[in-house]
VOLUMBA-622762 format. One line per 4 residues: number of its first residue (from 1); their letters; for each residue x negated, y negated, z negated of C-alpha. Coordinates in nm, 2 decimals, decimal comma. Each point is the difference from the previous one (the first is absolute). Last residue first. Example, Ala and Ser with C-alpha at 12.3 -4.5 7.8 and 13.67 -1.06 7.14 Angstrom:
// residues 2
2 = SA = -1,37/0,11/-0,71 | 0,14/0,34/-0,07
END
This chain:
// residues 552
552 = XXXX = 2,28/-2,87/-4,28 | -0,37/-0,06/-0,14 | -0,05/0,41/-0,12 | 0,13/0,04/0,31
548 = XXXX = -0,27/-0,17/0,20 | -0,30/0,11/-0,21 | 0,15/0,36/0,05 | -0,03/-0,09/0,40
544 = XXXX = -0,31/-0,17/-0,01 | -0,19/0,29/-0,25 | 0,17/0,26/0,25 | -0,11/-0,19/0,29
540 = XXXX = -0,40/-0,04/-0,13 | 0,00/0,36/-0,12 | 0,14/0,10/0,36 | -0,29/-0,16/0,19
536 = XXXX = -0,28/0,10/-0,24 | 0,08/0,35/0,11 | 0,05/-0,10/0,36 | -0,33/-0,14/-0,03
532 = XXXX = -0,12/0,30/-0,18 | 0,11/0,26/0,30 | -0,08/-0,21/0,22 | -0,36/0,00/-0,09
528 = XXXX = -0,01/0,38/-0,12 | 0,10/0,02/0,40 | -0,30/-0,22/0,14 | -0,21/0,19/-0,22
524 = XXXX = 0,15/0,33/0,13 | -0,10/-0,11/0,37 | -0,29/-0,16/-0,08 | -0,14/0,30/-0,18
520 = XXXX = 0,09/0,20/0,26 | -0,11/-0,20/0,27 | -0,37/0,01/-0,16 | 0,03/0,36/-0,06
516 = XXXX = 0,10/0,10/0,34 | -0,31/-0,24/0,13 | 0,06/0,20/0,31 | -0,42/0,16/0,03
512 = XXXX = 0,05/-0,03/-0,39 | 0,28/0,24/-0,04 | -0,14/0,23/0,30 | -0,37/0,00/-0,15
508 = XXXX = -0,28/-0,23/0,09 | -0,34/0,09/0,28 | 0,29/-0,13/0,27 | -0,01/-0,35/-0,19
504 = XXXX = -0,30/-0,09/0,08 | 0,07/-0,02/0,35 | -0,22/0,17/0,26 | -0,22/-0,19/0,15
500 = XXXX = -0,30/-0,03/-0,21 | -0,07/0,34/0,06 | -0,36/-0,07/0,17 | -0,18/0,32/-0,04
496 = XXXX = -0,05/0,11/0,39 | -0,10/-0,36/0,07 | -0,18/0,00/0,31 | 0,16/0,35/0,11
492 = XXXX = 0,37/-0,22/-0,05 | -0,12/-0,27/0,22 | -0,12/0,21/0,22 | 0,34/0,19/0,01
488 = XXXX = 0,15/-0,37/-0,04 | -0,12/-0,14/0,31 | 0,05/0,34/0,21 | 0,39/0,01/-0,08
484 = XXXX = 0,09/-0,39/0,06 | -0,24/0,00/0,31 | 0,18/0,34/0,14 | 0,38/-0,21/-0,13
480 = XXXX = -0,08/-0,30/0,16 | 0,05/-0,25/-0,18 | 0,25/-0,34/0,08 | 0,27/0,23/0,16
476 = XXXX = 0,04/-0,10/0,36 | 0,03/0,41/0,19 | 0,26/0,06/-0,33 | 0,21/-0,33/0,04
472 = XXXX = 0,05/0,06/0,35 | 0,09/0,38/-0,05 | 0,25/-0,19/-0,23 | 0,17/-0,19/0,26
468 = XXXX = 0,04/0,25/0,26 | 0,17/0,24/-0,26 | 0,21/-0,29/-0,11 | 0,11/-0,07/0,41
464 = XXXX = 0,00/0,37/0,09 | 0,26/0,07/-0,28 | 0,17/-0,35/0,05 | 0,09/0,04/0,38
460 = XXXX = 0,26/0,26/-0,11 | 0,11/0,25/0,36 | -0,25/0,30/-0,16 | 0,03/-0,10/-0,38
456 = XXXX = 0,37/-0,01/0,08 | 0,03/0,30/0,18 | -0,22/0,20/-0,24 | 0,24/-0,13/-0,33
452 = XXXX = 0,32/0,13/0,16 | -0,13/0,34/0,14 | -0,12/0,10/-0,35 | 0,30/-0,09/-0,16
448 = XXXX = 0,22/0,18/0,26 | -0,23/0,32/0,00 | 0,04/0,04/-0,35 | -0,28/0,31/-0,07
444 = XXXX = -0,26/-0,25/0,03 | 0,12/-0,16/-0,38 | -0,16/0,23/-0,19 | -0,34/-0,14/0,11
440 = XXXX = 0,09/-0,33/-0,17 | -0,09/-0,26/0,30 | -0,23/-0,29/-0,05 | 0,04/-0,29/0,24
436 = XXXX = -0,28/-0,20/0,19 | -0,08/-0,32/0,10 | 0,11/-0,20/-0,28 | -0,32/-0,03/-0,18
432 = XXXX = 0,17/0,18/-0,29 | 0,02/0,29/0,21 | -0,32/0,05/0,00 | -0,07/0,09/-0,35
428 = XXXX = 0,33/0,17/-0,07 | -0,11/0,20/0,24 | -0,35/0,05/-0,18 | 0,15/0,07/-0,29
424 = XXXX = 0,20/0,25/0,10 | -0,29/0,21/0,22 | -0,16/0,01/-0,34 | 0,08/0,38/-0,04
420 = XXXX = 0,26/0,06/0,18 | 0,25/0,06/0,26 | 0,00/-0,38/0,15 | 0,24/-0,10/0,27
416 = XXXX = -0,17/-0,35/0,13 | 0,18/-0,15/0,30 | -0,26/-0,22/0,16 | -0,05/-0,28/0,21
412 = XXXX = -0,31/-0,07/0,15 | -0,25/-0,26/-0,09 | -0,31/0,23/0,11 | -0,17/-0,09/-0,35
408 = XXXX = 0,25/0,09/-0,20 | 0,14/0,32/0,21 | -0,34/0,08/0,01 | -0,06/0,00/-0,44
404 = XXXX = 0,35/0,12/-0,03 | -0,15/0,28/0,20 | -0,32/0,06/-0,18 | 0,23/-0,06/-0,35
400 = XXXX = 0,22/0,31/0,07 | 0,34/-0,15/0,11 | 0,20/0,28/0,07 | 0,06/-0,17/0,36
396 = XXXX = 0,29/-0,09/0,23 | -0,21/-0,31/0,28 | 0,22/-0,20/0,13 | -0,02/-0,21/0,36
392 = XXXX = -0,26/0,19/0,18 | -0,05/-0,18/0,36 | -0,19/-0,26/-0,22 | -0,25/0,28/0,04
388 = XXXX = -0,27/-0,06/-0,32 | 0,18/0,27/-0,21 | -0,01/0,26/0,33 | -0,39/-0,05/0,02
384 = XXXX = -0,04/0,04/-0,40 | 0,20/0,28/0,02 | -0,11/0,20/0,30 | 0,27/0,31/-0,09
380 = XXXX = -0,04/0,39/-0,06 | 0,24/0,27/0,00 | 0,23/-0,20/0,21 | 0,38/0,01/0,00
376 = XXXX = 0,13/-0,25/0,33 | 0,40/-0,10/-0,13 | 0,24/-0,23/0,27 | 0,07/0,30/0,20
372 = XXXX = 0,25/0,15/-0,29 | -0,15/0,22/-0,30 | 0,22/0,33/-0,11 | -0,24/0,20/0,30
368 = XXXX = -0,34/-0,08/-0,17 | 0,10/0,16/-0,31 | 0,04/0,30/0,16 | -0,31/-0,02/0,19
364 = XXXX = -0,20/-0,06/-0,27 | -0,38/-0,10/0,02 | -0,12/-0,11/-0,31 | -0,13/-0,31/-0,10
360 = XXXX = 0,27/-0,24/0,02 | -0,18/-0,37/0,07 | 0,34/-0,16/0,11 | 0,01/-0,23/0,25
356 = XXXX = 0,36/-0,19/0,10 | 0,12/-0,16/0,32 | 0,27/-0,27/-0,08 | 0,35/-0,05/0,24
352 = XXXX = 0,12/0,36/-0,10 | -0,01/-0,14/-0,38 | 0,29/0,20/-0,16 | -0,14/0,30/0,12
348 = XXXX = -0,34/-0,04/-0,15 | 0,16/-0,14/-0,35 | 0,21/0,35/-0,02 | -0,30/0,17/0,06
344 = XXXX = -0,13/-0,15/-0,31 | 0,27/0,08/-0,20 | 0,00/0,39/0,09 | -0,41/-0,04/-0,06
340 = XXXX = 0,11/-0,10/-0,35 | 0,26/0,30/-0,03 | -0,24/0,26/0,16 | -0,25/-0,09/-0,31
336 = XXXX = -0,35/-0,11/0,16 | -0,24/0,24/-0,02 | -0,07/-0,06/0,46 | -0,05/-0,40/-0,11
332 = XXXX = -0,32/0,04/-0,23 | -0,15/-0,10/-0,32 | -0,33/0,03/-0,02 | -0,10/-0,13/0,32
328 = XXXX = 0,23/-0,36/0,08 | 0,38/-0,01/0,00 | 0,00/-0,12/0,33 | 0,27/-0,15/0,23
324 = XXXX = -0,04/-0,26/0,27 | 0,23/-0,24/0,13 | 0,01/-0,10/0,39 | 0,24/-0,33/0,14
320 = XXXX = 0,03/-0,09/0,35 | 0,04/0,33/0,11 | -0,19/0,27/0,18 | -0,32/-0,18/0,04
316 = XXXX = -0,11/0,09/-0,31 | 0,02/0,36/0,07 | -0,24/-0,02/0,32 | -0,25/-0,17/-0,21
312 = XXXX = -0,04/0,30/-0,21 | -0,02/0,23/0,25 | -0,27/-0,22/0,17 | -0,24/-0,04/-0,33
308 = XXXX = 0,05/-0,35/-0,13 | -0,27/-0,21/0,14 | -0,28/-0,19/-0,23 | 0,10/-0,07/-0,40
304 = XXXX = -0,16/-0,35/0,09 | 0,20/-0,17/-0,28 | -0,01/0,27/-0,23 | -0,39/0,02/0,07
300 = XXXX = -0,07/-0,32/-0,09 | 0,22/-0,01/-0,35 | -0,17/0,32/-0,10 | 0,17/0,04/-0,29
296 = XXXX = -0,14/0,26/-0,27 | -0,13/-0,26/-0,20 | 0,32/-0,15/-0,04 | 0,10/0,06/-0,37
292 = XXXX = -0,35/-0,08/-0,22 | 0,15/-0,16/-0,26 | -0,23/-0,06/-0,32 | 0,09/0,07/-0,34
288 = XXXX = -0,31/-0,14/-0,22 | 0,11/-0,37/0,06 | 0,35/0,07/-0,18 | 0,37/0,06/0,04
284 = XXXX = 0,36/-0,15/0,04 | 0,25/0,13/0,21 | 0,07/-0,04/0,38 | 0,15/0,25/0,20
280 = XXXX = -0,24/0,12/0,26 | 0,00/-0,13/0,37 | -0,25/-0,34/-0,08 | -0,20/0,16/-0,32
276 = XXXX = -0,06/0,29/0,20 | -0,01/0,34/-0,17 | -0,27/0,27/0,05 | -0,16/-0,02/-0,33
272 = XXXX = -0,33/-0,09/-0,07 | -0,08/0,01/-0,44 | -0,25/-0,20/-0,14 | -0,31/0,01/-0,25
268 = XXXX = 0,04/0,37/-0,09 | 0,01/0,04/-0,37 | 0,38/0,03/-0,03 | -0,06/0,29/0,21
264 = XXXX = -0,17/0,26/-0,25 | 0,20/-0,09/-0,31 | 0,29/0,08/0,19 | -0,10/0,30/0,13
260 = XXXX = -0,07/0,17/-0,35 | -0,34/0,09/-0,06 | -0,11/0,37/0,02 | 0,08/0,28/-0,27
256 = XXXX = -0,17/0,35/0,10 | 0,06/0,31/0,15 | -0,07/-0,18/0,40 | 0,30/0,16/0,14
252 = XXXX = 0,25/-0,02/-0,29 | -0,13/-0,39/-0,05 | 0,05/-0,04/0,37 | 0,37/0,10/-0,01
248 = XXXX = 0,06/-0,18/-0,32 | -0,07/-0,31/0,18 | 0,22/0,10/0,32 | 0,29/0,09/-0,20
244 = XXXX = -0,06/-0,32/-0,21 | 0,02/-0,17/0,34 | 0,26/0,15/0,10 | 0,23/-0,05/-0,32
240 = XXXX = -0,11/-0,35/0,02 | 0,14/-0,06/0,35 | 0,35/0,18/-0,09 | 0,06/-0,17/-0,33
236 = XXXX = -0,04/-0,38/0,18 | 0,23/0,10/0,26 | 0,23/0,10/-0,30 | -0,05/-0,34/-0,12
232 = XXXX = 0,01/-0,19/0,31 | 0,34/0,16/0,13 | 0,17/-0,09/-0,34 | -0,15/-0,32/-0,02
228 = XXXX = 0,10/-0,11/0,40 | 0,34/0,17/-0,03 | 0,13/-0,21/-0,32 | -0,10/-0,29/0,21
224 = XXXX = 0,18/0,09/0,27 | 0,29/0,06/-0,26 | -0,02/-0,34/-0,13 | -0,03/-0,15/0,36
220 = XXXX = -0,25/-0,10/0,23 | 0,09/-0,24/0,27 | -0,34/-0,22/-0,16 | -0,15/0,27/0,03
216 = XXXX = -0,01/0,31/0,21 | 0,32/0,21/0,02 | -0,09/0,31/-0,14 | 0,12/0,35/0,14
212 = XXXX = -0,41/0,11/-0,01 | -0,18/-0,18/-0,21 | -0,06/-0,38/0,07 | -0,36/-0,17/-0,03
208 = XXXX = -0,04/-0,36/-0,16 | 0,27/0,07/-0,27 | -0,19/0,27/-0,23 | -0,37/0,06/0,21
204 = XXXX = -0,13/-0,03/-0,34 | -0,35/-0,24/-0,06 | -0,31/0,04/0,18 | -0,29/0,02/-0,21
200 = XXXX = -0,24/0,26/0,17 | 0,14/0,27/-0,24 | 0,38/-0,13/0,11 | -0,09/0,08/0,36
196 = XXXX = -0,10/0,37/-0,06 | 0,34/0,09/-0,19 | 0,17/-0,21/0,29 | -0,15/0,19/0,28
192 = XXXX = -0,02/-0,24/0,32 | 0,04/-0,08/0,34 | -0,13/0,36/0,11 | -0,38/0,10/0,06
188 = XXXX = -0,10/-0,07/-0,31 | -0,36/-0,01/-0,06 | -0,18/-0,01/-0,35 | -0,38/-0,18/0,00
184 = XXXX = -0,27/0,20/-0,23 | -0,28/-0,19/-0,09 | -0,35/0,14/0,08 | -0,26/-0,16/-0,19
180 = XXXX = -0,09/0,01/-0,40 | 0,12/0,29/-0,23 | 0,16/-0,13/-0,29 | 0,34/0,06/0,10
176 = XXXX = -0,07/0,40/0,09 | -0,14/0,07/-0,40 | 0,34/-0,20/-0,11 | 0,24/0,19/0,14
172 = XXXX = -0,09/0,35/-0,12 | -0,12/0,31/0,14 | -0,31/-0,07/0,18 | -0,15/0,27/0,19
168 = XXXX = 0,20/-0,02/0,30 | -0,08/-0,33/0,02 | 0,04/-0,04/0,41 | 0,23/0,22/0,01
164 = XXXX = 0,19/-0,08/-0,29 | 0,07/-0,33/0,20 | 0,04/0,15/0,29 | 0,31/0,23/-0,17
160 = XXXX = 0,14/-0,31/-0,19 | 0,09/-0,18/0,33 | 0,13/0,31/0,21 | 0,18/0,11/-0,29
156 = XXXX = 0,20/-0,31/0,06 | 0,14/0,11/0,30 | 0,13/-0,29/0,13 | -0,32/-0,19/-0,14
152 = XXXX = -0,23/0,02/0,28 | -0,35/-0,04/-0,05 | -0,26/-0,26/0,08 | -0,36/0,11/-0,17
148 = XXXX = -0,27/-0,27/0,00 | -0,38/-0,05/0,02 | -0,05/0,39/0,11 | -0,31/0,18/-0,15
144 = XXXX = 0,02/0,28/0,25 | -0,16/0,22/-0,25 | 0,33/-0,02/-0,21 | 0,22/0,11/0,28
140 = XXXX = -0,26/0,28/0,05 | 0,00/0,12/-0,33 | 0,41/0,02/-0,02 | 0,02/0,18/0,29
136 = XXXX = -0,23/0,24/-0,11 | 0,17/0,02/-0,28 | 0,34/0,09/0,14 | 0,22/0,07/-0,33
132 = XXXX = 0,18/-0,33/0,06 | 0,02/0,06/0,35 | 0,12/0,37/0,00 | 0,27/-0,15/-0,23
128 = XXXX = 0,10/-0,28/0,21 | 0,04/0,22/0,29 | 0,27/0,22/-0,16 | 0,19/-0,29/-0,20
124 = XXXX = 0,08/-0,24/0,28 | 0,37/0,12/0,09 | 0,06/0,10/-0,34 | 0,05/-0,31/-0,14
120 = XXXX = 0,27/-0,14/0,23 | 0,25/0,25/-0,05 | -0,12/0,02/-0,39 | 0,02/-0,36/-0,05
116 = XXXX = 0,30/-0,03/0,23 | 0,21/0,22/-0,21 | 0,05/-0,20/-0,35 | 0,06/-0,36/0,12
112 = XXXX = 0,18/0,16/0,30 | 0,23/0,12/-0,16 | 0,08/-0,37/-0,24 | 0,01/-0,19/0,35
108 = XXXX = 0,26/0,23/0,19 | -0,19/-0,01/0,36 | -0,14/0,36/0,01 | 0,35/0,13/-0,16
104 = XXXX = 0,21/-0,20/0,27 | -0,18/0,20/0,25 | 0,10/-0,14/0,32 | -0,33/-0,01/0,18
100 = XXXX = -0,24/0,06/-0,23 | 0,04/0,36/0,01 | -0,16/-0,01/0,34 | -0,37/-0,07/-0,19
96 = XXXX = -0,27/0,03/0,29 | -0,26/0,22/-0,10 | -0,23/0,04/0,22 | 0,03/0,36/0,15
92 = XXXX = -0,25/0,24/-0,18 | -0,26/0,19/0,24 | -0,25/-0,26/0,00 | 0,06/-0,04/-0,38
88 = XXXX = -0,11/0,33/-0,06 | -0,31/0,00/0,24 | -0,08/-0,34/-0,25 | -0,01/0,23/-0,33
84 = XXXX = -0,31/-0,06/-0,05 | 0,05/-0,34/-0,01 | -0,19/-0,23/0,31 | -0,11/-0,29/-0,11
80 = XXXX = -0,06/-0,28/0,33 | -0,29/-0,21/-0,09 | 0,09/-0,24/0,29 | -0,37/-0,26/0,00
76 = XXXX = 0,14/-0,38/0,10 | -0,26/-0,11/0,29 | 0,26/0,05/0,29 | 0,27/-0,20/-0,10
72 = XXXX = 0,30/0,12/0,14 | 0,12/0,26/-0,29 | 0,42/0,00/0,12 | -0,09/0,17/0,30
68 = XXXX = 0,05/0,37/-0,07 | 0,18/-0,03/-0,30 | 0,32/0,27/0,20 | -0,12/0,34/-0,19
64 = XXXX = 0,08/-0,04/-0,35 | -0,06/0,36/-0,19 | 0,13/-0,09/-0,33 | -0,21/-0,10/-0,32
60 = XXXX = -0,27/-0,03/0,16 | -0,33/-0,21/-0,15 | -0,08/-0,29/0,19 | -0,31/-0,19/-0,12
56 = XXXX = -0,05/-0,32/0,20 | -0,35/-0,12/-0,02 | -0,05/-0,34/0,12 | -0,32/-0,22/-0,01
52 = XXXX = 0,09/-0,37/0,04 | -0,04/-0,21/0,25 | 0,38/-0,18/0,06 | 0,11/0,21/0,28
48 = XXXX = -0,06/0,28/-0,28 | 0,25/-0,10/-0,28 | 0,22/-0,11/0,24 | 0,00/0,36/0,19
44 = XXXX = 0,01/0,13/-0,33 | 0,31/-0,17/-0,10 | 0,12/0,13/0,32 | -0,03/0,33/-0,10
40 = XXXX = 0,13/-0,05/-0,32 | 0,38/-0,12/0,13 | -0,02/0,27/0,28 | -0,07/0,28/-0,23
36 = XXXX = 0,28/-0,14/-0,24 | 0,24/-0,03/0,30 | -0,06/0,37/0,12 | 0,03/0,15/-0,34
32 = XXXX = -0,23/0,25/-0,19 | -0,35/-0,04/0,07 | -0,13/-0,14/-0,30 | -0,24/-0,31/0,11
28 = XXXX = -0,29/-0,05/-0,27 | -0,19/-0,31/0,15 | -0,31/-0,06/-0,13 | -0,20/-0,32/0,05
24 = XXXX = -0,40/-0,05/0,07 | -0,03/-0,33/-0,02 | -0,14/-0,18/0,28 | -0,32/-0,22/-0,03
20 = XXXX = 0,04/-0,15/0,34 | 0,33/-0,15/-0,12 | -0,01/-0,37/0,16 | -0,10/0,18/0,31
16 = XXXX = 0,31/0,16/0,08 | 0,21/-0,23/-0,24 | -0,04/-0,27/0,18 | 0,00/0,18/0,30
12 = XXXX = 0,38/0,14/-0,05 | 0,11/-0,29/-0,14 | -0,10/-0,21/0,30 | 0,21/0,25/0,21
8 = XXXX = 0,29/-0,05/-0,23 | -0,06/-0,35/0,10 | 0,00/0,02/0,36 | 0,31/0,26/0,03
4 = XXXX = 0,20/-0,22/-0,19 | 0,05/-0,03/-0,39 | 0,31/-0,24/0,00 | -0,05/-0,28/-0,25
END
């Protein structure tokens, strides 16, 4: 049944007064990424509109400057933590990654499985360490006598540092699991983390979700295959050598052994992702994984985005078809390698009869002067308002989950050129819908290729047709997904020791998880039993045959 405006206000009051004993919930929200901010911020906002005490704890990481507006609830308490080194990180540029451009190094699976954990790593090391040796900090969190802690998991320090807060004190696993009363709920703000799914009981991603230069089943072939284990294993390398990086990093800092990350999470009774059972791929998983993708949407709002600003409208008017350009905030169009924005270019001129947007944030005359009339640059762009134009015909993106989430629920087509990260995945994700098509990023330098597929997902009805139909789907999906995420967060503070959800089998070893053994013995059984038939077999003919000639 479609959750209208009527019902979700029912919701809303049921819950308002049905919780007049709010909890008094944590929410640890490293400031570090745009979409990641945005993702907990609304969770808050949920969390809040639904009568519970909120205090989001925001220690910086890097100086963000555009969250002004994402916290709209006015009752949830912003504990901003400011490091001391904050003036520093006023002064230091965000970083914004160029190499990943056209690196082949940064995108070669077994590289990166030994360099991102130290990339990555460092980025969060100087705050954590003044908040892990922060004890006034660390007394007033524990004064505050919160209910429940939600924390972030992209940075798994982030989860095993509040933790060791909290019980500074205590320095091995089983002195925190006996203490009574504030369960600890993991966030991740992108679809998913295999290495964190497979704790919560969800089996390998292995043929539901294709690596990069797979075919997705059933098309898949042998070497596609290949791809996907070879790609999943050194993926798999790279996201434990960060988080054992990020374990030993705390253990340096506090002088003293602390429990291992893994035993801390499993104990958490679910785990709220940011995927959508209805746009994600579908694999199989459990109760205790619960898909919270969607509460960022504002489904009213996109469809009373208001007036475009008059410049803006002005553009779309220009031709009968507009496609915008944006390669989102951390990575951005002005790094771009000459040869790629050479391709692009190419596509601009080949397309006179199409006007073309491109968020380009650096004003460049030069560059300016090799685009024709058709091309507007713009340092900044109304996304959401331009997304809900039916004016705007494609939209070129890097496919960071906030904007596959608004191309999603906009229903507009999309050409998805992801640079990295898990930008891939979440092309591949909504392309499979059949509304949008993902592009290898090496591929913008060929102007002809580029040009062929934009003019026919421009002129194609069946782009804005499959994009249409799932945005359909999404606003009719039988849970919606702020009643789907507050249910089980109560749910899961109800019960914060209920871990009867995770299969049994996860707790066994590799050989027993597979039933290796079991196969094995069957398989070598199966072959002693051939083996001794066909044994048997020959005795029987030779006896027949010598009987035979001893008869002749």
């Amino acid at each position: 049944m479609h959750v209208n405006g009527l019902l979700s206000s029912l919701i809303l009051i049921f819950f308002t007064f049905g919780n007049a004993f709010g909890k008094n919930i944590l929410i640890i929200n490293p400031m570090f990424g745009y979409s990641h901010v945005k993702f907990i911020s609304q969770m808050a906002n949920v969390i809040a509109d639904h009568g519970h005490n909120v205090t989001l704890f925001q220690p910086y990481h890097v100086a963000m400057k555009n969250t002004e507006g994402l916290i709209k609830n006015k009752n949830i308490e912003v504990w901003n933590y400011y490091p001391d080194h904050y003036d520093e990180l006023l002064k230091t540029e965000t970083p914004t990654f160029p190499i990943f451009w056209d690196s082949q190094l940064m995108n070669q699976p077994i590289l990166m499985a030994f360099m991102m954990p130290k990339i990555l790593g460092k980025e969060f090391e100087k705050t954590s360490e003044q908040l892990l040796k922060d004890k006034k900090l660390h007394n007033e969190l524990k004064a505050r006598k919160f209910d429940v802690a939600m924390i972030e998991t992209f940075e798994i320090t982030g989860f095993c540092k509040f933790l060791i807060l909290f019980f500074l004190n205590l320095h091995t696993f089983a002195d925190i699991a006996n203490l009574i009363g504030l369960p600890f709920i993991p966030i991740m703000s992108a679809v998913r983390l295999p290495m964190i799914n497979e704790i919560f009981g969800q089996p390998s991603g292995l043929g539901y979700i294709p690596q990069v230069g797979s075919k997705r089943a059933p098309e898949a072939g042998f070497l596609d295959r290949l791809n996907d284990v070879y790609r999943s294993f050194f993926e798999s390398i790279a996201m434990k050598g960060m988080t054992e990086h990020q374990n030993n990093f705390i253990e340096r800092t506090l002088g003293h052994p602390v429990p291992h990350w893994k035993d801390l999470l499993k104990e958490s009774p679910v785990y709220i992702t940011n995927s959508n059972p209805y746009l994600d791929f579908v694999v199989p998983t459990t109760a205790t994984i619960v898909h919270a993708g969607g509460i960022t949407i504002d489904l009213k709002k996109l469809k009373n985005v208001g007036t475009l600003p008059d410049e803006y409208e002005k553009i779309l008017q220009e031709r009968d078809s507009t496609v915008l350009i944006s390669f989102g905030s951390v990575i951005r169009s002005f790094e771009m390698p000459e040869n790629f924005k050479a391709g692009i270019i190419k596509m601009f001129k080949s397309m006179p009869d199409v006007t073309f947007i491109w968020k380009y944030e650096k004003d460049d005359e030069e560059f300016q002067k090799k685009l024709p009339k058709n091309v507007h640059l713009k340092k900044w762009v109304p996304q959401p308002a331009l997304l809900s134009d039916d004016r705007l015909k494609v939209f070129v993106t890097h496919g960071g989950l906030g904007s596959t989430m608004e191309i999603a629920y906009t229903g507009k087509p999309a050409l998805m050129v992801p640079i990295f990260g898990d930008q891939p995945q979440n092309a591949y994700m909504l392309e499979r819908h059949g509304g949008a098509v993902a592009y290898n990023k090496f591929d913008l330098q060929d102007g002809d290729k580029l040009t062929k597929i934009m003019k026919d997902m421009v002129s194609n009805p069946k782009y804005n047709k499959n994009a249409k139909a799932l945005l359909n789907v999404l606003r009719n999906q039988p849970i919606d997904p702020k009643y789907n995420f507050i249910k089980h967060l109560e749910f899961a503070i109800e019960f914060p020791n209920l871990r009867s959800q995770v299969p049994a089998i996860n707790h066994a070893d590799l050989i027993a998880h597979y039933y290796l053994d079991a196969i094995a013995f069957l398989v070598i059984s199966g072959m002693v039993s051939v083996y001794l038939m066909l044994k048997v077999l020959q005795r029987i003919l030779i006896r027949f045959i010598v009987k035979k000639q001893k008869n002749d």
